[in-house]
C-alpha positions in Angstrom: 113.0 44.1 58.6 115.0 42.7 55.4 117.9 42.7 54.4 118.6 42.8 50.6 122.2 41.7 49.5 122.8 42.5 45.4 125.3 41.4 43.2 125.4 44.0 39.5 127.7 45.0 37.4 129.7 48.1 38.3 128.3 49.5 34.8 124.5 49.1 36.3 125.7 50.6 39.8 125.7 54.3 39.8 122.5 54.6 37.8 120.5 51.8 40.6 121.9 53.5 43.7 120.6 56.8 42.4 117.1 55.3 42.0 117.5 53.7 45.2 118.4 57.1 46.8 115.5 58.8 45.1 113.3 56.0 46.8 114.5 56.8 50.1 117.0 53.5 50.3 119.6 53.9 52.6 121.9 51.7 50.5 126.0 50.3 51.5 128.6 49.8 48.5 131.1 47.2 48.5 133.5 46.6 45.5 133.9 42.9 44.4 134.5 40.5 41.6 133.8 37.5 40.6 131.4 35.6 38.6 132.5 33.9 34.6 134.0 37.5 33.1 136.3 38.1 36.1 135.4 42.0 36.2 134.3 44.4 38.4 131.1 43.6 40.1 129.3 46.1 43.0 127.5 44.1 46.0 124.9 46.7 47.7 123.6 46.1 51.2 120.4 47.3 51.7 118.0 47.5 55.1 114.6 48.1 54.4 111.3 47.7 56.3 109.2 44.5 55.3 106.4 46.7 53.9 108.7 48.3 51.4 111.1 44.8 50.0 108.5 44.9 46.7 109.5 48.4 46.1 112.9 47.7 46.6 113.0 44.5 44.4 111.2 46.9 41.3 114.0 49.6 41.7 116.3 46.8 41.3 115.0 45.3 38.6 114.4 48.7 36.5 118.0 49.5 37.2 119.7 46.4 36.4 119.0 45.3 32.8 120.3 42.1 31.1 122.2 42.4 27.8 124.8 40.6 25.7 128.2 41.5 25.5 131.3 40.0 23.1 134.0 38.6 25.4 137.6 38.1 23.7 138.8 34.5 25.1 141.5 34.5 27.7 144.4 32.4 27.2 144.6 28.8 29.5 147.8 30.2 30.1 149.5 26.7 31.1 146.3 24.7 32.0 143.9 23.0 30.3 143.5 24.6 26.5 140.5 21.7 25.9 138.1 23.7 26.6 139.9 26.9 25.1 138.1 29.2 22.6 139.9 31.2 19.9 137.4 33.4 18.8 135.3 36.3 20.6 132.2 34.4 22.4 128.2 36.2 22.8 127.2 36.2 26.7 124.6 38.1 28.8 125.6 40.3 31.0 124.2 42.2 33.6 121.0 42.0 35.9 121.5 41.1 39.4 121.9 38.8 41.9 119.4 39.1 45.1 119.7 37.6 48.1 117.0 38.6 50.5 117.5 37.6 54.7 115.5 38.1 57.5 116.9 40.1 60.2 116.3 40.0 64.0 117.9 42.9 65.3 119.1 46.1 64.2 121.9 48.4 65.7 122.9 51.8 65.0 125.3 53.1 67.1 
């Protein structure tokens, strides 16, 4: 058994736990942020049998796409304005971060 820990965007998380429910993925949602924009971010726990991680891993990846974004520059606000930008900056967005862990034991009570 696997368990598969993903880091996406909260605009990519409605549309991947529905394609994770139509795949039969039992599938936990936990609200957090982080990560160089400082917004909203979903990390999904999801148990899975080893014969179906690939499947799992292809869901994710369908539902998570990568795109670019224009991010307004936040002021240093007192600290260091060296490395401050004035002007709107391009990034990528999206995807996800997968973390993937063996487990030994399983308990539902």
């Amino acid at each position: 058994m696997k368990l598969i820990i993903t880091v996406v965007q909260d605009k990519d998380t409605n549309r991947l736990v529905d394609a994770l429910g139509e795949g039969n993925f039992k599938v936990t949602k936990l609200a957090s942020t982080g990560g160089f924009l400082k917004e909203g971010n979903t990390t999904l726990m999801i148990g899975c049998e080893d014969a179906y991680l690939d499947e799992a891993l292809h869901i994710i990846r369908d539902n998570c796409s990568q795109r670019e974004q224009m991010v307004a520059p936040i002021s240093p606000m007192g600290g260091n304005a060296d490395s401050y930008i004035p002007r709107p900056v391009k990034v990528e967005v999206g995807g996800a971060t997968v973390f993937v862990l063996p487990i030994e034991s399983f308990f539902q009570f």
